[in-house]
Every structure is written in structure tokens, then in C-alpha cells.
C-alpha positions as protocol buffer text, in pm:
chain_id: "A"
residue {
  index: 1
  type: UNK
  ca { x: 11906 y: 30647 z: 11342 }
}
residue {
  index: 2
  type: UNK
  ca { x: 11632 y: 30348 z: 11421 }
}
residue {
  index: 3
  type: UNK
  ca { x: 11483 y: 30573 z: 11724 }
}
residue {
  index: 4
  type: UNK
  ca { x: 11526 y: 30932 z: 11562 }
}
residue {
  index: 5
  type: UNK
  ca { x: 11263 y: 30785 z: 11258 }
}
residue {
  index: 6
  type: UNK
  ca { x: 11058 y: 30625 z: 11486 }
}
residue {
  index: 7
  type: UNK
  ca { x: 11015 y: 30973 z: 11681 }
}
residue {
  index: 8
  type: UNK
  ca { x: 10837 y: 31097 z: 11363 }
}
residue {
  index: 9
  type: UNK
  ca { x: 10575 y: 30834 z: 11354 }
}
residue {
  index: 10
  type: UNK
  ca { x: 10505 y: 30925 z: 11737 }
}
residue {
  index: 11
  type: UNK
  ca { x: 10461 y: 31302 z: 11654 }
}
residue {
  index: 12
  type: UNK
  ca { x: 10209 y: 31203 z: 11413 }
}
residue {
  index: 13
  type: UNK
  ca { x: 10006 y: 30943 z: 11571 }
}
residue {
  index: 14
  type: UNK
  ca { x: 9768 y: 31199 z: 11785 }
}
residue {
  index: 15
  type: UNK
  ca { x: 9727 y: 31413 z: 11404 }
}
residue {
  index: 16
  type: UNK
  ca { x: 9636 y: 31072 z: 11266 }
}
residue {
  index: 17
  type: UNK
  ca { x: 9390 y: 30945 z: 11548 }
}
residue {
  index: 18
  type: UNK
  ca { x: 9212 y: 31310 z: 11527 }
}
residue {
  index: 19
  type: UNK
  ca { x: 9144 y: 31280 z: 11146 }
}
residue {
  index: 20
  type: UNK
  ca { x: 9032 y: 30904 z: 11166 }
}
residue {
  index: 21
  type: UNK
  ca { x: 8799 y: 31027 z: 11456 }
}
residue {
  index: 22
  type: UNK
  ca { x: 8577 y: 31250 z: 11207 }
}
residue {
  index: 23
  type: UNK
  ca { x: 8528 y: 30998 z: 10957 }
}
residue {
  index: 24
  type: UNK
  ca { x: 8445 y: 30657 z: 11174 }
}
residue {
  index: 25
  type: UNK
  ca { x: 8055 y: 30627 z: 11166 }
}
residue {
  index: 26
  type: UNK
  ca { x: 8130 y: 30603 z: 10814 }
}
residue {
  index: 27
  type: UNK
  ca { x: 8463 y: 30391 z: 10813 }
}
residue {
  index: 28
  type: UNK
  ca { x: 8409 y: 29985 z: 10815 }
}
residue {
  index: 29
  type: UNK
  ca { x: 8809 y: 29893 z: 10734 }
}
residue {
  index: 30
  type: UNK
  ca { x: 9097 y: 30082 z: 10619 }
}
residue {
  index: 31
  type: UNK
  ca { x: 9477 y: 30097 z: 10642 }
}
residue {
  index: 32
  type: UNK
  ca { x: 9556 y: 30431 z: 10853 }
}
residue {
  index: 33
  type: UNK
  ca { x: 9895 y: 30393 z: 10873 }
}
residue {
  index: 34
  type: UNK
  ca { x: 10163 y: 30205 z: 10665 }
}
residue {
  index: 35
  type: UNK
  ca { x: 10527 y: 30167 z: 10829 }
}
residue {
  index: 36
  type: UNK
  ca { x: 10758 y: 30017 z: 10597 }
}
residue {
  index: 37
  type: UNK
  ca { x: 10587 y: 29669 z: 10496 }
}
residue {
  index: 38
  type: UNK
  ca { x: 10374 y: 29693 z: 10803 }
}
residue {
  index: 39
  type: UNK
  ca { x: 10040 y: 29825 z: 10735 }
}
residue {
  index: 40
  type: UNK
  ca { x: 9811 y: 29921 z: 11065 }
}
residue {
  index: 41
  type: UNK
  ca { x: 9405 y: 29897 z: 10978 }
}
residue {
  index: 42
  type: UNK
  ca { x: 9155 y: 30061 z: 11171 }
}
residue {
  index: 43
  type: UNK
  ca { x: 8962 y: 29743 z: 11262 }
}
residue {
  index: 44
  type: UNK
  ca { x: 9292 y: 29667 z: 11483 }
}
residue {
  index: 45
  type: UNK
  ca { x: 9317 y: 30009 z: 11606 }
}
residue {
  index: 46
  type: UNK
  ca { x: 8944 y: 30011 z: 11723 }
}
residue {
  index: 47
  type: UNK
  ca { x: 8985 y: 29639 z: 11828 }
}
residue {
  index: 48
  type: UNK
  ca { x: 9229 y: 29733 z: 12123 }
}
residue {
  index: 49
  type: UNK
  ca { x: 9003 y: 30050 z: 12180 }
}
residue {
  index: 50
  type: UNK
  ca { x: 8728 y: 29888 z: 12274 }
}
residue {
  index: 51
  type: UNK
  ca { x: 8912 y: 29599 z: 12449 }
}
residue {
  index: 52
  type: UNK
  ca { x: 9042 y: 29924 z: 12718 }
}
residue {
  index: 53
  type: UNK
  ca { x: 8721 y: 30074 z: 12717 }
}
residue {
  index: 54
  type: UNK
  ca { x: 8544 y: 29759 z: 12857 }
}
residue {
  index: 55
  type: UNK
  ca { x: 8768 y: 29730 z: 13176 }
}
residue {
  index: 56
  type: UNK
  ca { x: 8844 y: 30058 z: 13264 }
}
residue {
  index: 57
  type: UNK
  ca { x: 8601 y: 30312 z: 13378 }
}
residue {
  index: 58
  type: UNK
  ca { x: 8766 y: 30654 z: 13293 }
}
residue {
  index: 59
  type: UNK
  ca { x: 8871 y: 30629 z: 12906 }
}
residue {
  index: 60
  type: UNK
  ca { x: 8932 y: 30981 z: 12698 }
}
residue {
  index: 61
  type: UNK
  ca { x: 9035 y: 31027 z: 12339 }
}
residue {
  index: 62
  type: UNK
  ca { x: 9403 y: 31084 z: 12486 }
}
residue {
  index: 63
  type: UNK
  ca { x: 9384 y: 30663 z: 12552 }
}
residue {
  index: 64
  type: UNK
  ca { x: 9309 y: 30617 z: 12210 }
}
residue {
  index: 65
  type: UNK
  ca { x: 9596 y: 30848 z: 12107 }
}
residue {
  index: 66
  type: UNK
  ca { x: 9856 y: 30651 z: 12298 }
}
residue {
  index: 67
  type: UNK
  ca { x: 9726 y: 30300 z: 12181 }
}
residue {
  index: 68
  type: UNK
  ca { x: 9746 y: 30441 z: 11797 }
}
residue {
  index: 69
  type: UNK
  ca { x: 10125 y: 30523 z: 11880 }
}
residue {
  index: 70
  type: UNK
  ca { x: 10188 y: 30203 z: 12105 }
}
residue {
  index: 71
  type: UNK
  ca { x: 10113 y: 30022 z: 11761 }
}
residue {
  index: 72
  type: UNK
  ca { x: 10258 y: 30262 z: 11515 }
}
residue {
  index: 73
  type: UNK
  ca { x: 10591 y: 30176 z: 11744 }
}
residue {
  index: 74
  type: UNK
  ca { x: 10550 y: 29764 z: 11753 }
}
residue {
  index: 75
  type: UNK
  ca { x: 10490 y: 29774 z: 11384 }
}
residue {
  index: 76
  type: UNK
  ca { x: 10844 y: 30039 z: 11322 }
}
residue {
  index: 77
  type: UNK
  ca { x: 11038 y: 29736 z: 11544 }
}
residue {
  index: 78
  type: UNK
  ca { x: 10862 y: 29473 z: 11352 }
}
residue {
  index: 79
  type: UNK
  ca { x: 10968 y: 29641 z: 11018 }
}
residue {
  index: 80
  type: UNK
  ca { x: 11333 y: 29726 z: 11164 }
}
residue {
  index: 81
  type: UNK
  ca { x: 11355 y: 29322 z: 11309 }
}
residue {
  index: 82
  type: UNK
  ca { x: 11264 y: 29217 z: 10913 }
}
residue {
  index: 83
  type: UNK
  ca { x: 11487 y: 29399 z: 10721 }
}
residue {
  index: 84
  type: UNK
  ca { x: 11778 y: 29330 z: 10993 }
}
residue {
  index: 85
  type: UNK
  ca { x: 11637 y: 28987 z: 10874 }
}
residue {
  index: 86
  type: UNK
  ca { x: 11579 y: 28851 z: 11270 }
}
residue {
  index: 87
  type: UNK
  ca { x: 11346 y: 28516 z: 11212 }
}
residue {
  index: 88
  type: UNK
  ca { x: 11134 y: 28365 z: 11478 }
}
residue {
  index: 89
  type: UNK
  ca { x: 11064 y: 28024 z: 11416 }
}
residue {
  index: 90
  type: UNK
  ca { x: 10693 y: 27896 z: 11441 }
}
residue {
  index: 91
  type: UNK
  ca { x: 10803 y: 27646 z: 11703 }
}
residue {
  index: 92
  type: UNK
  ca { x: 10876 y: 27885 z: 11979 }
}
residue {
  index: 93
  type: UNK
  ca { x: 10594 y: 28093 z: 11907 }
}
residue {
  index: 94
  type: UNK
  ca { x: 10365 y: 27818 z: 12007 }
}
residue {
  index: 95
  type: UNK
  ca { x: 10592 y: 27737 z: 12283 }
}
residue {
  index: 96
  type: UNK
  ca { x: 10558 y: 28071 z: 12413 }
}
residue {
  index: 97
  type: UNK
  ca { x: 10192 y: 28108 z: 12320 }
}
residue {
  index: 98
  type: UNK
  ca { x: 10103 y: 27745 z: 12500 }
}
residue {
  index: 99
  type: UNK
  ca { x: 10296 y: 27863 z: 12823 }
}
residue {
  index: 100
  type: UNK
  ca { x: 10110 y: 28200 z: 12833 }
}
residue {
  index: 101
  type: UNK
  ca { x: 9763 y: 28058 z: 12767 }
}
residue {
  index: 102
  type: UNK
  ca { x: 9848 y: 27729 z: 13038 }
}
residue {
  index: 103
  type: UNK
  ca { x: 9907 y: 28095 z: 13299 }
}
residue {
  index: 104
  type: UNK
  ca { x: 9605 y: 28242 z: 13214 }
}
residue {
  index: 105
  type: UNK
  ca { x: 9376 y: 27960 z: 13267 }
}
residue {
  index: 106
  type: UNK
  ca { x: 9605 y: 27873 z: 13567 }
}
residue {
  index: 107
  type: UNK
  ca { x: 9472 y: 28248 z: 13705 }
}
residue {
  index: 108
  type: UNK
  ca { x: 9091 y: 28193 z: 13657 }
}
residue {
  index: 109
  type: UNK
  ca { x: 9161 y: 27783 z: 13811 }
}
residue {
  index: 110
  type: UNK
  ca { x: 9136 y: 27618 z: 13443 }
}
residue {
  index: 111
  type: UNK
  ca { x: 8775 y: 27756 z: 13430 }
}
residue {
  index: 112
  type: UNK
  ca { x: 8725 y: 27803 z: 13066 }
}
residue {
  index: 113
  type: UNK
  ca { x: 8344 y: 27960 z: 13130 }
}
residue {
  index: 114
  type: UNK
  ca { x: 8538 y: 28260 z: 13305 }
}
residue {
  index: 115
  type: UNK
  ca { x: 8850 y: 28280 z: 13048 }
}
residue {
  index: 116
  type: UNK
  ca { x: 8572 y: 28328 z: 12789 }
}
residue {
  index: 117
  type: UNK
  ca { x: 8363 y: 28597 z: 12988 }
}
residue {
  index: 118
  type: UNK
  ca { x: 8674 y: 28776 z: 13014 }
}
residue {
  index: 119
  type: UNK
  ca { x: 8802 y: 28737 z: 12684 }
}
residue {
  index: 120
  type: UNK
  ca { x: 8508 y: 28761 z: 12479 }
}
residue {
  index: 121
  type: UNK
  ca { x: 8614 y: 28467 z: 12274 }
}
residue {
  index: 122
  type: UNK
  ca { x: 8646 y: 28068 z: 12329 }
}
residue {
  index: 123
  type: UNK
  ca { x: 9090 y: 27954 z: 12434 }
}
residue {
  index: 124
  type: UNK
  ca { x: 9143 y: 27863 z: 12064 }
}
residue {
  index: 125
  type: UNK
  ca { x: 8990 y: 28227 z: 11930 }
}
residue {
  index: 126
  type: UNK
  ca { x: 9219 y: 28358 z: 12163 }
}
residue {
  index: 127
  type: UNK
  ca { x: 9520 y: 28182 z: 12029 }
}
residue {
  index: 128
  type: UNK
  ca { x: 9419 y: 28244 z: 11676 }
}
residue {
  index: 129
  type: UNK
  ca { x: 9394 y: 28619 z: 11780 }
}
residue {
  index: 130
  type: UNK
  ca { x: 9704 y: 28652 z: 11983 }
}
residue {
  index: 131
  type: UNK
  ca { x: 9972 y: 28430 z: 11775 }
}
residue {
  index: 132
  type: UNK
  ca { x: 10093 y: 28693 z: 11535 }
}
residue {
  index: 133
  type: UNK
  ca { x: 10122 y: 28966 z: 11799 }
}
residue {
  index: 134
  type: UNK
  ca { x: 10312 y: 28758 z: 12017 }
}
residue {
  index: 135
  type: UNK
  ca { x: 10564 y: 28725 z: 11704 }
}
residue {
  index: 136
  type: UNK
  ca { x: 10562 y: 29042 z: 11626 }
}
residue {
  index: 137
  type: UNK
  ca { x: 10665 y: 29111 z: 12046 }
}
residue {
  index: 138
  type: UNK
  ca { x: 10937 y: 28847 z: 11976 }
}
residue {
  index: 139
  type: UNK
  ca { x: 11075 y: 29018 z: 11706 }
}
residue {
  index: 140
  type: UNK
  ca { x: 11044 y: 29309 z: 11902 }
}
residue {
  index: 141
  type: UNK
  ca { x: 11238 y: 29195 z: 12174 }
}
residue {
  index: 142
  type: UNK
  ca { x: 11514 y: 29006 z: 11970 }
}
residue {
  index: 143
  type: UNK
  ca { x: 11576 y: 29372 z: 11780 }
}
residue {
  index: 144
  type: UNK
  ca { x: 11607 y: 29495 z: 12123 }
}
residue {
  index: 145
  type: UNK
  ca { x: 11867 y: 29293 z: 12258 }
}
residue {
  index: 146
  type: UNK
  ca { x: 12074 y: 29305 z: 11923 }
}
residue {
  index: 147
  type: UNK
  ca { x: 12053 y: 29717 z: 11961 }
}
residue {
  index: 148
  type: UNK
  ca { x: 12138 y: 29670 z: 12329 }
}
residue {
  index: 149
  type: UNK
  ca { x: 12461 y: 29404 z: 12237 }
}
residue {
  index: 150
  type: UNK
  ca { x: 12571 y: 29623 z: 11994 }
}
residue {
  index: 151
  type: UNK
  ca { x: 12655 y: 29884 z: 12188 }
}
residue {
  index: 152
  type: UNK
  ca { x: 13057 y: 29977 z: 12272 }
}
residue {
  index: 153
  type: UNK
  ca { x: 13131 y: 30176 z: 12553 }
}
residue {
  index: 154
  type: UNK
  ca { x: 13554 y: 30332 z: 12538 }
}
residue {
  index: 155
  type: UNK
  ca { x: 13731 y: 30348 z: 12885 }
}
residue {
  index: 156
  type: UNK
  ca { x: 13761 y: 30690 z: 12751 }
}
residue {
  index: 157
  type: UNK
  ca { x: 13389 y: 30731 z: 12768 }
}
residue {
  index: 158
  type: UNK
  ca { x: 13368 y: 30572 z: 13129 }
}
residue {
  index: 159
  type: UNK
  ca { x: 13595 y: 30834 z: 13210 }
}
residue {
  index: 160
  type: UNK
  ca { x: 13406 y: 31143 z: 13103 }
}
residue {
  index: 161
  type: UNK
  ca { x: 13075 y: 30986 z: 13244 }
}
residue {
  index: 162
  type: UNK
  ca { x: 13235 y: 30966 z: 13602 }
}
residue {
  index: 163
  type: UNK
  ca { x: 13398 y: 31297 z: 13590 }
}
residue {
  index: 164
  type: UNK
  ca { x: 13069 y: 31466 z: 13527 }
}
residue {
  index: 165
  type: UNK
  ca { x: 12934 y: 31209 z: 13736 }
}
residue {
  index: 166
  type: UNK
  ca { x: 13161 y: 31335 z: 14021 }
}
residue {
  index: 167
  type: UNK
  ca { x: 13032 y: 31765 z: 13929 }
}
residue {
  index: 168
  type: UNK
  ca { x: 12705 y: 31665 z: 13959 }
}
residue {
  index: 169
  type: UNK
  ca { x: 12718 y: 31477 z: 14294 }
}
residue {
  index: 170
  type: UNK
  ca { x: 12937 y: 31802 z: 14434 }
}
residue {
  index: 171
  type: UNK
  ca { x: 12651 y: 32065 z: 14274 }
}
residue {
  index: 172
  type: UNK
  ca { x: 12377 y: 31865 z: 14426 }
}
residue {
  index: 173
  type: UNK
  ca { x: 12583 y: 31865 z: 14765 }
}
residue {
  index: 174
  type: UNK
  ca { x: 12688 y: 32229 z: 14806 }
}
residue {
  index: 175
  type: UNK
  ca { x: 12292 y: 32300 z: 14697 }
}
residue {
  index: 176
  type: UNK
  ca { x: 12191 y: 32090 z: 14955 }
}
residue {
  index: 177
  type: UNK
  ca { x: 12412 y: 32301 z: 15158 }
}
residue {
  index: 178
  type: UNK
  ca { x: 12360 y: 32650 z: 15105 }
}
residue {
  index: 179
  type: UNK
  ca { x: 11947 y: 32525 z: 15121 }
}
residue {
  index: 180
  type: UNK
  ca { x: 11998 y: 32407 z: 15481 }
}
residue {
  index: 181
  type: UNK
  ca { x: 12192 y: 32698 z: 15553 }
}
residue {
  index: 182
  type: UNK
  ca { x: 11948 y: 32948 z: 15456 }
}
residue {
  index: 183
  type: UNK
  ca { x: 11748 y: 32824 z: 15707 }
}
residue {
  index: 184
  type: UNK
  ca { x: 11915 y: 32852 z: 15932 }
}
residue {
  index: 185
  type: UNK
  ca { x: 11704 y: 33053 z: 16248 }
}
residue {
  index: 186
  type: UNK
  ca { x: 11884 y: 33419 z: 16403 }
}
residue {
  index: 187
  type: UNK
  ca { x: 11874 y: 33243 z: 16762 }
}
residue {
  index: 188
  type: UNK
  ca { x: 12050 y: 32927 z: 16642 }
}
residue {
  index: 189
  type: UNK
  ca { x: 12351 y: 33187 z: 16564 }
}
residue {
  index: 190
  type: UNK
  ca { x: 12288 y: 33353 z: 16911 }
}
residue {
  index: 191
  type: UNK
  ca { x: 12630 y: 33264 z: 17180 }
}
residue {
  index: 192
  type: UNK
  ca { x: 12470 y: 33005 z: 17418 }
}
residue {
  index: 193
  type: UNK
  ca { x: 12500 y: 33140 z: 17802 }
}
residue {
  index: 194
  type: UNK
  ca { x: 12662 y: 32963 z: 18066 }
}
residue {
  index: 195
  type: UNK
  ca { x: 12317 y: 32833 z: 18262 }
}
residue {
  index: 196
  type: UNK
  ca { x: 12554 y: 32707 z: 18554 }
}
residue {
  index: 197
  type: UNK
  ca { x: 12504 y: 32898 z: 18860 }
}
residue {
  index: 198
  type: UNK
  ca { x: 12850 y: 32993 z: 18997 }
}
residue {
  index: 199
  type: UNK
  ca { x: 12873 y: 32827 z: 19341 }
}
């Protein structure tokens, strides 16, 4: 039921990133999209545009497409985590968001000149920015593993997976089979002659 909603939002994303596209030399911040209590602006979209566009060379409007549905998908979990009323405290947020920052700077050797080249913003911007999407990724990720524990699987089940387990590894063997022995060369099938010269 959660995914088979969700698959609408996806099928609309591209129609949604197309319209938006027409109207953004005028556009300085809107909502786009609104899923549930989750509301997506444009300022975000764009924000995560442009981030791409910066460090990678080859960017189309089909990148832009798939960020607009990466988002419209964090913000249907998000929604989902909330009204299955999953909390995540403030504590390990900042836990999490210390230990990821303390990599980063760890990767450019604690030079905070290069983390803000790269960045485009001092360490404590870059917290500010990144601290409610890391939430939002917890939440995420704890709606995840609740979907994933609540799932039963009967011995009966088991059962009917191997069986058609077992037809499929057959078909793929007598395919395999029959492929081979189609080719198969006319002198392979030849009688072999005795070589041996009789004494």
C-alpha cells in the first residue's frame, strides 16, 4: 500500500519538472509539490540542481527529473515515518551529524579553506544546511527497517519459492543445453577412424 502510492508521485515527477521548467526565469520560490504534510519548494529543488551541475560535466534535463523524484520519494517516507509516529531525537541527530562532518574534514586533512571551496559554505553553514535532511534520512531509514521487520514469511511460502526455485534452475539448464547442442559442428558427429597403422 506505502510503495503502490508512492509509485504515483514517481510517474508524475518528470510532468512536474517539465511544467516548472517553462516558468523559472520568472519563478523566485514556490511549493511544487506537497506530499502529505511535506511540502517540496523550488528553491530546494534548484538548490540540489545546481549543486550536480557544478561537479559533473555532462548534466541533461533527465538529471533534474530524477533529483525532483529522489525528493518527492524522501519527503513520501518522511510523511509515512510521521504518521507511523517514528521520532528521532535531536541528540542523535547531532551525533550523527558531528561524526559525518569530523569524516569529511578528516578527507580534505582538517583543512577548512578546502571544505569551504568545495562546499560553497563555511563547516557551521554546512551543518545548519544539512541537519534536517539528515533527520529526514533517519526517519527514512527507521521506516525502512520497521517495513523490513514486519514482514512474515509461512513455511508454506518457503515452500512454493523453492519449488519454482527448483523449475527455473531446470529451464535455465536444459536451455543451456539444447544452446550448446545446436552448436554442435557436422564433423564433431563424424565416427573417429582408427589412425593406428595395423602392424
Amino acid at each position: 500500500m506505502i510503495f503502490s502510492k508512492m509509485n504515483h508521485y514517481i510517474l508524475l515527477c518528470c510532468l512536474l519538472s517539465q511544467s516548472i521548467l517553462f516558468s523559472q526565469n520568472k519563478t523566485i520560490d514556490k511549493i511544487i509539490a506537497k506530499v502529505g504534510g511535506e511540502v517540496i519548494l523550488y528553491s530546494d529543488w534548484q538548490e540540489q540542481v545546481s549543486f550536480l551541475k557544478n561537479k559533473q560535466n555532462a548534466f541533461s534535463e533527465d538529471n533534474s527529473c530524477s533529483i525532483l523524484e529522489n525528493i518527492l520519494i524522501q519527503k513520501f517516507m518522511v510523511n509515512r515515518a510521521k504518521v507511523d509516529s517514528i521520532e528521532i531525537k535531536d541528540e542523535e541527530v547531532e551525533q550523527q551529524l558531528n561524526a559525518r562532518i569530523e569524516q569529511i574534514l578528516a578527507y580534505f586533512n582538517n583543512d577548512y579553506k578546502k571544505f569551504e571551496e568545495y562546499y560553497g559554505q563555511t563547516v557551521s553553514e554546512t551543518r545548519d544546511r544539512f541537519k534536517e535532511d539528515l533527520k529526514n534520512q533517519l526517519l527514512t531509514e527507521r521506516l525502512q527497517n520497521k517495513v523490513i521487520g514486519e514482514i512474515r514469511i509461512t513455511p508454506e511460502e518457503t515452500d512454493a519459492f523453492l519449488l519454482e526455485y527448483q523449475k527455473l534452475v531446470f529451464l535455465i539448464l536444459m536451455l543451456k543445453w539444447n544452446y550448446q547442442k545446436s552448436f554442435i559442428s557436422p564433423e564433431s558427429m563424424k565416427p573417429k577412424r582408427n589412425l593406428q597403422k595395423k602392424n
